[in-house]
Every structure is written in structure tokens, then in C-alpha cells.
C-alpha positions in Angstrom: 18.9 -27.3 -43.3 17.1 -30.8 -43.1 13.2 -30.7 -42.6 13.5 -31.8 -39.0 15.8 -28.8 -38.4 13.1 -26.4 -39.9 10.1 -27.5 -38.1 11.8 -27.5 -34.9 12.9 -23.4 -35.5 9.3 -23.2 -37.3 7.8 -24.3 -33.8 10.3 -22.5 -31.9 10.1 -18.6 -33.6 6.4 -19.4 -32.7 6.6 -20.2 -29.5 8.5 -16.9 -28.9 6.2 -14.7 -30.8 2.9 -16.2 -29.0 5.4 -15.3 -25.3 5.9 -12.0 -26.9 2.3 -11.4 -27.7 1.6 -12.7 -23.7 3.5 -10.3 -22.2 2.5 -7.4 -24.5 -1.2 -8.2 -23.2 -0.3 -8.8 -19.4 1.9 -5.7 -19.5 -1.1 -3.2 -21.4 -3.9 -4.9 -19.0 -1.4 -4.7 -15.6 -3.5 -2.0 -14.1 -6.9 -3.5 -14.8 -6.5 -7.0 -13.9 -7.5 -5.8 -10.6 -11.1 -7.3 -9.2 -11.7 -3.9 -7.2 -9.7 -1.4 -5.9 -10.2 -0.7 -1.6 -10.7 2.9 -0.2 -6.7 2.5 0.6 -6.4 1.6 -2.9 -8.2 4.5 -3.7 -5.8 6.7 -2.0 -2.5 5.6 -2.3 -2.9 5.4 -6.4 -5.0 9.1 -6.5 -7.6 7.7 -8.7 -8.6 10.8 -10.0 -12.0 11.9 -11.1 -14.2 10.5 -14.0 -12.3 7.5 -14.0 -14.2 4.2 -13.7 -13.4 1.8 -11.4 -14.6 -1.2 -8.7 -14.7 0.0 -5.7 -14.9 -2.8 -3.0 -15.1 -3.1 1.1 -17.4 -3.2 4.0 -20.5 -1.3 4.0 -19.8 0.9 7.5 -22.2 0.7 10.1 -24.5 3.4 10.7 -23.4 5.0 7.6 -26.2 4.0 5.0 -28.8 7.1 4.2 -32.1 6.8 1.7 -32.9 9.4 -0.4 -36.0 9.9 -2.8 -36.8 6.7 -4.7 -34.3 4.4 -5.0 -31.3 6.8 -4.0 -29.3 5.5 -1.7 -26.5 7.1 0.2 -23.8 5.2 2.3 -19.9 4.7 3.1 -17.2 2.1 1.9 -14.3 0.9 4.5 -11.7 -1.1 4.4 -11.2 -0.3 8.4 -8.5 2.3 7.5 -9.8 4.5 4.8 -13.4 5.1 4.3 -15.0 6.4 0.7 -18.6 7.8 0.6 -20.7 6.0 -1.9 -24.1 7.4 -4.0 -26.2 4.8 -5.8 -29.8 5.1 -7.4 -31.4 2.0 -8.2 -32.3 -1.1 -6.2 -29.6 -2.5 -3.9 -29.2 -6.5 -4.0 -31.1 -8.3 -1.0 -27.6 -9.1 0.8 -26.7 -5.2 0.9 -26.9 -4.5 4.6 -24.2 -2.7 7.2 -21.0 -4.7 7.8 -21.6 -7.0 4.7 -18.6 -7.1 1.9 -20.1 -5.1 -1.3 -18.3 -4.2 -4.8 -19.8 -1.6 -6.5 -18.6 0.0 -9.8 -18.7 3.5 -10.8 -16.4 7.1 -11.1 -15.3 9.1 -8.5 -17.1 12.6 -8.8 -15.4 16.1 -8.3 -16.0 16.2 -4.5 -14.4 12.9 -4.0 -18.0 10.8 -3.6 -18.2 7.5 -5.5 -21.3 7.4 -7.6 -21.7 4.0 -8.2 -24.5 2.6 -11.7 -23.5 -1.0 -10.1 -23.8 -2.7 -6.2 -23.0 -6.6 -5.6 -23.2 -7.9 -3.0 -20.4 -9.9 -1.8 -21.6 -14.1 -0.3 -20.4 -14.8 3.0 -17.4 -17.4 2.5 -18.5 -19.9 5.0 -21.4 -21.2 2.8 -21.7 -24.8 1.8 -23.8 -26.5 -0.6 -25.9 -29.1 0.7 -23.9 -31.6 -1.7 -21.0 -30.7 -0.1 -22.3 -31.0 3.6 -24.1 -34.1 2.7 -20.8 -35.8 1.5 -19.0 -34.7 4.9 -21.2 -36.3 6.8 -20.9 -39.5 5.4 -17.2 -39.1 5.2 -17.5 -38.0 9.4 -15.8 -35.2 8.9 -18.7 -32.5 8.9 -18.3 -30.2 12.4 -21.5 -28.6 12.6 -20.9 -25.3 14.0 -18.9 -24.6 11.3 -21.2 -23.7 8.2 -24.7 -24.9 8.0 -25.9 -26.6 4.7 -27.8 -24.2 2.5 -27.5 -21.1 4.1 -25.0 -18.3 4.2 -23.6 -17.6 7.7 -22.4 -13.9 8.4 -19.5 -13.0 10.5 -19.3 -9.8 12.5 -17.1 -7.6 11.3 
């Protein structure tokens, strides 16, 4: 074998074992490279309980209930399937009805999500000034769209 032959085989076995290690990692990590699950999600997999997962969706309206303290009771939807939802501690200042959330947490015996974490989710439609500024000058900024700096919400 000349030494050009061995260095391309060298670079080749490799290449083969970094793919193989790849697809061992994608393959073992397949069920958790999920961002959040939905409350379909929930369902159709029957996430059983004790085990920890996001939960995310729309906080239904007329559904959120405070407790004692910082306890705070409300529902998850997705439109189709709703989940019930505990938290205690304090809710980020964009939790409200009909606003995207993710929280994290189990599922408990009586099929209630206690969630230890609650984000809440920005509107898409916001723009950085920067952004809006450079628009402008391109002529290309429609103003009903998105305003500069602020986070528009859409009914849901």
C-alpha cells in the first residue's frame, strides 16, 4: 500500500466511525429532541406518570385559578386536547389567558401537570427597532404589521 493509499482509508474508516457515532446519538436522543410535547402529544404517546417532560400550548381562557401564595392553578390547550396545569412560584410577566406558554414538569397520578418551570412564549410578530429602522429606509416597512419595540398579541 503506498502512503497516499493509507491516509485516504486512514481518513475514510474515520469518517465512517464519526457517522456511526452520529447516528448512535441521534438514534438514543430521538425521543428527547423534542422542544415540548402539546396536550395531543400528551395523549397519543400515554406519557405516563412521574415522567418529566415540556409541556407546551395556549393558556385557555377562563381557566387560570390562584391558590395560597404563589400557587397557581390553570389549563393547557392546543384547541383539541386540554391538560390541567399546577404551578407554585411566580409566573413570568407575559403569562396571561390565550398567550403560548411552555412549562416543564411530571404528570402526577390524577393526570394533572405539576409544572417547577413556566415560560412564557414572545409573540412572533416582534421587531427590533434595528430591524424596523432599516425597513424604513429600504421603503419596505408596512406599519400595521409589527410595531418597533413592542410585542403585538394576536387573538387566539
Amino acid at each position: 500500500m503506498t502512503r497516499k493509499q493509507r491516509r485516504l482509508t486512514l481518513i475514510g474508516t474515520c469518517l465512517a466511525v464519526l457517522g456511526l457515532a452520529v447516528g448512535l446519538v441521534l438514534f438514543a436522543l430521538e425521543d428527547s429532541i423534542v422542544f415540548f410535547y402539546s396536550p395531543s402529544d400528551v395523549t397519543e404517546k400515554k406519557i405516563g406518570p412521574g415522567e418529566r417532560f415540556r409541556l407546551g400550548g395556549l393558556v385557555e381562557e377562563g381557566s387560570v385559578r390562584r391558590g395560597e401564595g404563589t400557587t397557581v392553578a390553570f389549563a393547557v390547550t392546543d384547541t383539541d386536547k386540554t391538560i390541567p396545569v399546577n404551578y407554585t412560584g411566580v409566573l413570568p410577566d407575559l403569562f396571561r389567558e390565550g398567550q403560548g406558554i411552555v412549562t416543564e414538569g411530571k404528570l402526577n397520578a390524577q393526570g394533572v401537570f405539576v409544572a417547577d418551570t413556566v415560560l412564557a412564549k414572545h409573540d412572533e410578530n416582534y421587531m427590533p427597532p434595528e430591524v424596523a429602522d432599516a425597513l424604513k429606509k429600504k421603503g419596505v416597512w408596512r406599519h400595521g404589521e409589527a410595531k418597533a419595540g413592542t410585542s403585538e398579541q394576536k387573538s387566539y
